[in-house]
C-alpha positions, 0 to 999 in steps of 0.5 A, a space after each residue: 546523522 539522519 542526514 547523512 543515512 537519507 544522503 546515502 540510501 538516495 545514493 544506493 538508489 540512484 547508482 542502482 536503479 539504472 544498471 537495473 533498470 538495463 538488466 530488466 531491459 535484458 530480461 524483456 523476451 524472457 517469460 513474464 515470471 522470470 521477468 518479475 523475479 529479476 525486476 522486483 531485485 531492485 524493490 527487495 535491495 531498497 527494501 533492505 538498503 532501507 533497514 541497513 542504512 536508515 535502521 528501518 526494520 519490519 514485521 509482518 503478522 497475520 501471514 497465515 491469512 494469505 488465501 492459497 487462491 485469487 485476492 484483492 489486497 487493500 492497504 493502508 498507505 503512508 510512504 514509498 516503502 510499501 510500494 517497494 516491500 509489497 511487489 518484493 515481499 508478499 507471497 505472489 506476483 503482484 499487480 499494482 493499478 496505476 495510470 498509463 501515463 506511468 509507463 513513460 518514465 524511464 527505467 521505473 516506467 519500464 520496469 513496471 511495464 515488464 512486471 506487466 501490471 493493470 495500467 488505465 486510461 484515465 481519460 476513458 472516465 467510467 470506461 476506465 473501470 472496465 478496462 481494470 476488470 477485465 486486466 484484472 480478470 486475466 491476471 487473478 487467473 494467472 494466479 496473481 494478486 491485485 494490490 489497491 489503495 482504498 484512500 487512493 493517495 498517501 496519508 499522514 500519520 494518524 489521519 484517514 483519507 476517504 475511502 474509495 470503493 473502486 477496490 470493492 468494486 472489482 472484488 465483487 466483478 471478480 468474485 476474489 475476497 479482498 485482504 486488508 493490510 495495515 500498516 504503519 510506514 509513515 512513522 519512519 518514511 514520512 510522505 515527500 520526506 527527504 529525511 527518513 527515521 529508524 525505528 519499526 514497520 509493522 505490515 498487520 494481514 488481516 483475515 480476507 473478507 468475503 465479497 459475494 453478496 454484498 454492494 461495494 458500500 458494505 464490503 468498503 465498510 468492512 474493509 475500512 474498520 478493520 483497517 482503521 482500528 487495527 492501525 489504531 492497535 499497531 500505532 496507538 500513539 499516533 491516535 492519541 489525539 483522538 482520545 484527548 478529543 473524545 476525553 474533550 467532549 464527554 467532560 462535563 464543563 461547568 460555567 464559573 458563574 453559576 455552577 451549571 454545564 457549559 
């Protein structure tokens, strides 16, 4: 039965995506807002293709602390799913950071292109930075929100990858507070799974964290513990490995030979 839903929702996307992908096209002289709300229909269709054809249902708590002004979204990664809700689902028109190269892929590379996101130029090296702050700058006064990765790349259920402080950086260039979001999707969309499994995503908003006056060390501090031990709290049982290894080490071993602790 799996199978069969993972067989039928990669059907939808494939028959979907370039009728759209030509709509978009379409839509290209067409100021960018009206350009957004058209590309973003094929996101919001596999967002909901996703909970009718493999049962994957979502929540999202902690709405009412979305500002009502510029913000720097950072989230806890896992699957293509988040990709695809964020941009069709959150409050405001969405920027994704991502490298330039993307743009060249047909009909997802054009599409995100009109939704005309933050793209670099990785082989600018520290150049590239800049070139985030300064897209950035315009599109937080355009009354859009920047969407970031802290760990950079997907990770698997109940790990923590390295949380990088790029996102931070631009927070404090920019003066926006940063919104951390975490969120369990790899518990039905496993990354580079072709096989995808029912059950509940919760999106957990937390409240936004201030950046003036702190270095880009103490706001990633910030934002990673609240991440970390929200995803512990909406998905405890993903880190039931941590405290089988804490019970591990805070027990007293005794040697069987003379009673004292190993």
């Amino acid at each position: 039965m799996q199978a069969l839903r993972a067989i039928a929702f990669t059907l939808f996307q494939v028959i979907t995506v370039v009728p759209m992908g030509i709509v978009c096209l379409l839509c290209a002289p067409l100021p960018r807002p009206i350009r957004y709300r058209v590309t973003i229909a094929w996101p919001a269709m596999a967002v909901w293709a996703a909970k009718v054809l493999l049962g994957i249902r979502y929540r999202m708590i902690g709405t009412e602390n979305f500002p009502d002004g510029p913000a720097i979204v950072l989230s806890k990664h896992q699957s293509t799913w988040e990709t695809l809700f964020y941009v069709s689902h959150l409050p405001r028109e969405m920027c994704f950071v991502f490298k330039r190269e993307l743009l060249l892929l047909p009909f997802f590379g054009w599409g995100i292109w009109l939704l005309d996101m933050i793209h670099i130029n990785r082989r600018k090296g520290r150049d590239a930075f800049e070139e985030v702050v300064t897209q950035g700058v315009r599109k937080l006064a355009e009354g859009r929100w920047i969407i970031m990765f802290p760990e950079g790349t997907r990770t698997r259920v109940g790990s923590k990858g390295r949380y990088k402080t790029g996102g931070p950086r631009l927070a404090i260039r920019t003066g926006a507070p940063v919104v951390p979001i975490a969120m369990n999707s790899g518990d039905c969309w496993p990354r580079r799974a072709f096989l995808k499994t029912p059950g509940l995503i919760t999106v957990s908003v937390g409240p936004p964290i201030a950046s003036e006056g702190k270095t880009p060390e103490q706001l990633l501090l910030e934002v990673e513990t609240w991440i970390e031990t929200e995803m512990r709290r909406i998905t405890p049982q993903s880190y039931a490995h941590e405290a089988v290894a804490r019970s591990g080490q805070s027990g007293a071993v005794l040697s069987p030979s003379n009673g004292q602790r190993a």
